[in-house]
C-alpha positions in Angstrom: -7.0 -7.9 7.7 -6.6 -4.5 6.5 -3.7 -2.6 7.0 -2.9 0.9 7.0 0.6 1.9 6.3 2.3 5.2 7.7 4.3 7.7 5.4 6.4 11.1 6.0 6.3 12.9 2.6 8.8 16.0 1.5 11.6 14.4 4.5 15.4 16.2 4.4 18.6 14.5 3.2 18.6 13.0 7.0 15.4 11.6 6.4 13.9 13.8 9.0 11.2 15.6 9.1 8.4 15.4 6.0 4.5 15.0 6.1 2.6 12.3 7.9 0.5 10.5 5.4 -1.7 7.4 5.8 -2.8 4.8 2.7 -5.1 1.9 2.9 -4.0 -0.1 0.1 -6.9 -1.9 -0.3 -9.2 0.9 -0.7 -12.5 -1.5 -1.3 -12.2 -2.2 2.8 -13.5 1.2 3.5 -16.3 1.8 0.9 -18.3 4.7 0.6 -17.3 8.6 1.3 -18.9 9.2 4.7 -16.5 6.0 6.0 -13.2 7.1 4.7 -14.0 10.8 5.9 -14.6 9.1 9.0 -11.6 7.1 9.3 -9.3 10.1 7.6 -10.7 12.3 10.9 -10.2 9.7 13.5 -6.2 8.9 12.1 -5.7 12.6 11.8 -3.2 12.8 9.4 -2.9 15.8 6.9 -4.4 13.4 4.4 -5.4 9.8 4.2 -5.2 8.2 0.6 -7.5 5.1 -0.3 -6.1 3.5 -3.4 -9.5 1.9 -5.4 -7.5 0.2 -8.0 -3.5 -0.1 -7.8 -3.2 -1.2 -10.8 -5.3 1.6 -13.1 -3.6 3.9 -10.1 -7.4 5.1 -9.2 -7.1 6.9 -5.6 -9.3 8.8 -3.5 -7.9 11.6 -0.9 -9.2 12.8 2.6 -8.2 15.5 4.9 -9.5 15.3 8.6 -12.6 16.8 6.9 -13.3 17.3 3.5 -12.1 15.5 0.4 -9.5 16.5 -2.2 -9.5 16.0 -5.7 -6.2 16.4 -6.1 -3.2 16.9 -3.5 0.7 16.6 -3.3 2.4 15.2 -0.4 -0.3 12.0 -0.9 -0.1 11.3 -4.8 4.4 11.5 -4.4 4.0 9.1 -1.5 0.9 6.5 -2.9 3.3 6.5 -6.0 6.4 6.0 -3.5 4.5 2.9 -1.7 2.6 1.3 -4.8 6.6 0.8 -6.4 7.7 -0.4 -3.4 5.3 -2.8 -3.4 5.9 -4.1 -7.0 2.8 -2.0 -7.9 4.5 0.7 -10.0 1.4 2.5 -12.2 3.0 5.2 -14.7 0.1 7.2 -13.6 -2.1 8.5 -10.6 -5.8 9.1 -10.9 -7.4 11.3 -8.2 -10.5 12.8 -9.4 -8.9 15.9 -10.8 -7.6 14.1 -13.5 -4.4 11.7 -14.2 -1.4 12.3 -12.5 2.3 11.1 -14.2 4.3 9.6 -11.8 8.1 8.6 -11.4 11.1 7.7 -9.9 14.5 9.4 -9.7 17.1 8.1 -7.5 16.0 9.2 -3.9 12.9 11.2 -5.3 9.6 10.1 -6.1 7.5 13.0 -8.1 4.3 13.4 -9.9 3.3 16.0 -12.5 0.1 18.0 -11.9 -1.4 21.4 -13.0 -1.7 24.9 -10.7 -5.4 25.0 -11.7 -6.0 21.3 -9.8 -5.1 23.4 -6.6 -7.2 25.8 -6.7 -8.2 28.2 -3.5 -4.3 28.3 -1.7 -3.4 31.0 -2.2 0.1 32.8 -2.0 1.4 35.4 0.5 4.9 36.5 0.2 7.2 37.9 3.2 10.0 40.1 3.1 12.3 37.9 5.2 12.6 34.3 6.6 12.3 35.9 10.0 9.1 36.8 9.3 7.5 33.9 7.8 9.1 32.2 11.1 7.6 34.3 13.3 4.0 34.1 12.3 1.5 32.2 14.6 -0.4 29.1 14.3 -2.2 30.0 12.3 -2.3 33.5 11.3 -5.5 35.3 11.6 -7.9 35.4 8.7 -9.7 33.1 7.0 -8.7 30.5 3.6 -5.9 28.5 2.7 -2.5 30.5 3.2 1.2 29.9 1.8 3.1 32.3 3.9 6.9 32.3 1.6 10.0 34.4 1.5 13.1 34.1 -0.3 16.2 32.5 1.4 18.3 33.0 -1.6 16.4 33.9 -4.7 19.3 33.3 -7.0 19.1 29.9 -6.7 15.4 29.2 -6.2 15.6 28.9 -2.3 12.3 29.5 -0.6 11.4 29.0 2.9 7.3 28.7 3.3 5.1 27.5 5.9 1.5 26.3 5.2 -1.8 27.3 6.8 -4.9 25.1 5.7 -7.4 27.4 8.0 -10.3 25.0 7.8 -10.8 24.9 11.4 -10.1 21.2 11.7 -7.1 19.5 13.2 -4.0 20.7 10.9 -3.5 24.1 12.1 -0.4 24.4 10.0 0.5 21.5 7.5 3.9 20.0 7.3 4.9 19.8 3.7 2.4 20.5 1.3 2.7 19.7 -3.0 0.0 21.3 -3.8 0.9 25.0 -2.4 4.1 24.4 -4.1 2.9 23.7 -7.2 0.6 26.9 -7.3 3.4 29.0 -6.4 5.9 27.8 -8.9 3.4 28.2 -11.6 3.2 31.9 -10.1 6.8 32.4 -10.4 7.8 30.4 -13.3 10.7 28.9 -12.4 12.0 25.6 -10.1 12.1 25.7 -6.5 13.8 24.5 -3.5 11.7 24.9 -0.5 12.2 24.5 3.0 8.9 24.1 4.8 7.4 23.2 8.4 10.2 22.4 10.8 12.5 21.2 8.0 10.8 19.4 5.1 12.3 19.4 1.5 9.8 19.9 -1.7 11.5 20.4 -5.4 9.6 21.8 -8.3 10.1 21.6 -12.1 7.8 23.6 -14.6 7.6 22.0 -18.1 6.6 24.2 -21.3 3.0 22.5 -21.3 1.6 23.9 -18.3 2.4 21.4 -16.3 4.3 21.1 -12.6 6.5 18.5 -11.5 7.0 18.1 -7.0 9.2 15.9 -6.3 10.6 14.9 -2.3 11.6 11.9 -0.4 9.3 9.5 1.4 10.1 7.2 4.4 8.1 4.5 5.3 7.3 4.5 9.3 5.3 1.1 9.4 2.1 -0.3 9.5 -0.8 -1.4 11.4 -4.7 -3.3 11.3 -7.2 -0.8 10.8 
């Protein structure tokens, strides 16, 4: 029987808070696109990951309704879960291209580029108030990273993340991609504090690339 096993992404040093993300290890169960777009809307999460082959780290990445080639909060938690169960690729491979992955202590990250994320785009705020106060979601239309500083000095942002797609995530959670495009925008490692109080750490390297790095906690599993 299939199983489907239940992740929060980007949690706190509690272990609160974080993304909900769904994988079905054994991707093959749910062939085809129109299936696993099918099954990604009827669990709802932010994304639903279907990993194709564990050991080549081949993966395939749903929203509620459209596919991905390439997003955050799913890659650090597939590679979270594949190590946990004894099935640690080195690297990811979403359609976008190959994805590094690793362990550090309570961390998992993966190591992407800000061009794999295209169409989010940044919108910064002159206080956290204000990036607090917006509604869900704000008007307009496109994908929107709503950030201000909390303390600039030492790379503190607080963000909040507005997919605007007009399907079930009216505001996502934690989001690696977003933070990926804005640290490439600003060139330096983050902190930052998003949705009701998930952690997401950044790390730009000199080739272009983008480490995002968070803690995952497993919530459990069930038959699909």
């Amino acid at each position: 029987m299939t199983e489907l096993h239940i992740l929060r992404v980007f949690c706190d040093a509690d272990g609160g808070a974080g993304n909900a993300l769904g994988v079905v290890l054994d991707g093959g169960a749910v062939p085809g696109e129109p299936a696993r777009q099918a099954l990604a809307a009827e669990l709802g999460f932010s994304e639903t990951v279907f990993v194709d082959d564990p050991t080549q780290g081949r993966v395939d990445i749903y929203t509620p309704s459209v596919r991905l080639p390439f997003a955050g909060h799913p890659l650090v938690g597939t590679g979270w879960l594949l190590r946990r169960e004894g099935l640690a690729p080195d690297v990811l491979r979403p359609p976008a291209g190959d994805v590094p992955v690793r362990q550090d202590a309570e961390f998992s990250w993966i190591r992407g580029r800000a061009e794999w994320a295209a169409g989010r785009n940044t919108r910064r705020y002159d206080s956290v108030a204000e990036v607090d106060a917006l509604p869900t979601p704000p008007e307009g239309t496109g994908w929107l990273y709503a950030w201000a500083w909390q303390d600039e000095t030492a790379g503190l942002v607080r963000a909040r993340a507005f997919p605007r797609r007009g399907d079930s995530i009216a505001e996502d959670e934690a989001t690696g991609a977003a933070a990926l495009v804005l640290t490439s925008e600003l060139g330096r490692a983050l902190d930052i504090r998003q949705g009701v109080g998930s952690q997401i750490l950044t790390r730009p390297h000199g080739d272009d690339t983008i480490e995002v790095g968070g803690r995952v906690a497993l919530e459990g599993t069930r038959p699909l």
